[in-house]
Residue, then its C-alpha position, 0 to 999 in steps of 0.5 A: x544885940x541890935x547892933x550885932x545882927x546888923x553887923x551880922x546881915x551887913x557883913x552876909x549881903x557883901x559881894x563874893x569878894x568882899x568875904x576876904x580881906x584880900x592883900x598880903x598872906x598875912x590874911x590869905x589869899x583869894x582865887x575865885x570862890x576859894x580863898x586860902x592861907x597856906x601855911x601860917x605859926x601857931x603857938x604850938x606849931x603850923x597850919x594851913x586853911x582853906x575855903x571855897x565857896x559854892x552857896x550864893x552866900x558863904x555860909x561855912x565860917x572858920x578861925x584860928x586863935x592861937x596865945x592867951x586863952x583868956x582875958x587875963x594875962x596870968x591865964x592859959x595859952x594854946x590854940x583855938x580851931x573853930x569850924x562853923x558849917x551853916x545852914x539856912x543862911x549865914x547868920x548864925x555862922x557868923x554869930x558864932x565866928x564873932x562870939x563864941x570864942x569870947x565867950x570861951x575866954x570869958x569863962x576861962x578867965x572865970x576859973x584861970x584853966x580850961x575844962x569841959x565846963x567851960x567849953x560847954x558854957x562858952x556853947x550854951x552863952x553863944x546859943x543864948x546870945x543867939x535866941x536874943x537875937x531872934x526874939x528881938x527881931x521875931x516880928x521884922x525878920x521871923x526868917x531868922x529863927x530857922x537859921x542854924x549852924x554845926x558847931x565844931x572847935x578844938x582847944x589845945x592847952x598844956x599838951x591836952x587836947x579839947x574836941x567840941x561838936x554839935x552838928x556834923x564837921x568832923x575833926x580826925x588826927x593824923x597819927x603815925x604808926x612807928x613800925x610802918x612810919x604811916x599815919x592812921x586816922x582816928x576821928x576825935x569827934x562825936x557827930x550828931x547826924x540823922x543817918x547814924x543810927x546811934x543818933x536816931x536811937x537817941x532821938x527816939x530815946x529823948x522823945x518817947x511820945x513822938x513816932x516822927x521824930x526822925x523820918x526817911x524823907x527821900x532816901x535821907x533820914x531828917x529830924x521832924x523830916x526837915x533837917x539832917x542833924x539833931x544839934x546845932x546853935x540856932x534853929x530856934x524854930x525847932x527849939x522854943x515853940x514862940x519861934x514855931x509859928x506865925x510869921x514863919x514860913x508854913x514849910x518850917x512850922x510843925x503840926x504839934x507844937x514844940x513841947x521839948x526842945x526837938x533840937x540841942x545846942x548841947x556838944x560831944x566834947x572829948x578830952x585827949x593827951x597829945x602823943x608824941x606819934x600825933x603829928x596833925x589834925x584835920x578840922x574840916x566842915x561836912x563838905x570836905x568829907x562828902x567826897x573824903x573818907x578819914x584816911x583818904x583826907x590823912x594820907x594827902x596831908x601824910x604825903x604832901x609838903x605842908x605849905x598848902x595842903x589845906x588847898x590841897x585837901x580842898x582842890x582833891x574834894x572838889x576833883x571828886x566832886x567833878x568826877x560824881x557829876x561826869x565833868x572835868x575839874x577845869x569846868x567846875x572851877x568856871x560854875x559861879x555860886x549859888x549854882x555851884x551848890x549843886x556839885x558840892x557844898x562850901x568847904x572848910x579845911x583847918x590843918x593843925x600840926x603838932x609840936x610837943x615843944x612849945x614854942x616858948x622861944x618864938x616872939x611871933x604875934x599873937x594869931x587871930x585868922x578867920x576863914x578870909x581875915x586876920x588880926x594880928x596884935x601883941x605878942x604870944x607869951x612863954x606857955x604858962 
């Protein structure tokens, strides 16, 4: 465990340019803060990704998995899409990125198929690999234990379809309508963010004894008035109440202590049957959709080549953005990072399209492609 958070911290404390493997497209490419892969096979089609960042560090972390589901050879094939939009730091983010999907593997591998089940123990084993982390270096680094990140995956399989979501990125299909030929937005994820007032009923709910569950801190509603979502992987310190004290910094600490988890790491998970009108999905962290509505994000896929629309998608935000603040696009693109983080966040954009034939003829590699990296080894099999 000790090797992980170094390889964690190491990895966080690189120069904005070394977040990106940079060279061929096999791995992307890198512009400035933006790093992006336009247009790339996965087992059961195309898709394109992009990243800009705007923190000091980047704290928004993405993959693409696409061939075998699990660690056995007889197990099932599909795509993986993971999301992770950090908070407090990195850290956690980049746990996730390195060990959720293992995890899912681990216990596909387990039952031979995917399932709800195994999705949500891939979740509670990444939070738990997590914790230990933290218990570890609770006396080194006690920061740590205030560091979380939203958690959003899609899995698909054998024509279905798995949306999981703790925290607030957001996944959204783009579906066409056959009489019109134009595609609806229909979002596929559940989000668990304070200013749903669903959220805070069930906070409130969950937590009967205590009127200051959720509170409207400056116009912004906050669990416990510290933090805008109600579940995430990390955060320990609204989790367990050793991780709720002294060394913690005094603004993290609560007045009571934790008698329950304030926090969950528990996802919304949907299951949906791919149709035939279902041509893409749009797997993006919340700073793409500050500045997008559902439809808007649909429409630009809808209307544009696919060869780099995830940049597209990203450079359409960031103009928004730059409009907000009263500036041109030009003069957003020269702010450095870290005071970038006051126009806008760090933007992850995943766009996924579908092919209702699988690609069992295509002897292309099997994919591993982070969100500024790729790992290309073996072959993607004939689906099973």
């Amino acid at each position: 465990m000790l090797s992980d958070l170094i390889n964690i911290l190491k990895a966080c404390w690189l120069p904005s340019s070394d977040h990106y493997d940079i060279g061929s497209d096999a791995v992307g490419r890198q512009d400035g803060l933006l790093w992006y892969k336009d247009i790339g096979k996965h087992l059961n089609g195309e898709y394109s990704m992009a990243v800009v960042q705007a923190n000091m560090l980047l704290e928004d972390q993405s993959q693409i998995e696409s061939g075998s589901l699990s660690f056995q050879d007889s197990g099932p094939y599909g795509t993986f899409i993971g999301v992770y939009d950090g908070h407090g730091g990195p850290e956690t983010s980049r746990y996730v990125n390195n060990h959720l999907f293992q995890n899912l593997k681990r216990f596909t591998s387990e039952q031979n198929s995917i399932s709800t089940e195994v999705i949500r123990k891939a979740f509670h084993a990444t939070e738990e690999g997590f914790s230990s982390i933290v218990a570890k270096q609770w006396t080194m680094n006690p920061q740590l234990a205030a560091v979380g990140t939203c958690c959003l995956i899609g899995v698909i399989c054998n024509g279905t379809l798995y949306i999981a979501n703790a925290g607030d990125s957001r996944a959204v299909l783009g579906r066409t309508v056959k009489s019109t030929r134009e595609a609806i937005a229909i979002q596929l994820s559940i989000e668990h963010n304070a200013s749903i007032e669903s959220v805070r009923q069930e906070l409130n709910t969950l937590h009967p004894d205590d009127p200051q569950i959720v509170v409207l801190k400056h116009n912004v509603w906050r669990v416990k008035g510290i933090i805008q979502i109600s579940r995430s992987i990390g955060d320990m310190y609204l989790k367990k109440a050793e991780f709720n004290r002294e060394p913690l910094y005094a603004k993290f600490r609560l007045r009571d202590p934790i008698k329950r988890p304030i926090l969950s790491a528990d996802p919304s998970i949907s299951v949906h049957k791919i149709q035939q009108n279902d041509q893409f999905l749009i797997f993006a962290s919340d700073g793409l959709w500050e500045h997008l509505s559902n439809q808007d994000a649909v429409d630009i896929v809808q209307h544009n080549p696919r060869n780099g629309i995830a940049r597209r998608l990203v450079k359409t935000a960031l103009q928004e953005a730059a409009k907000k603040r009263e500036m041109r696009y030009t003069d957003l693109k020269k702010i450095d990072r870290g005071v970038r983080r006051h126009f806008h966040d760090d933007i992850t954009v995943v766009v996924v399209f579908l092919d209702l034939n699988p690609v069992s003829s295509w002897k292309g590699p099997t994919l591993s492609l982070r969100g500024g990296g790729v790992n290309l080894s073996g072959k993607i099999p004939p689906p099973a």
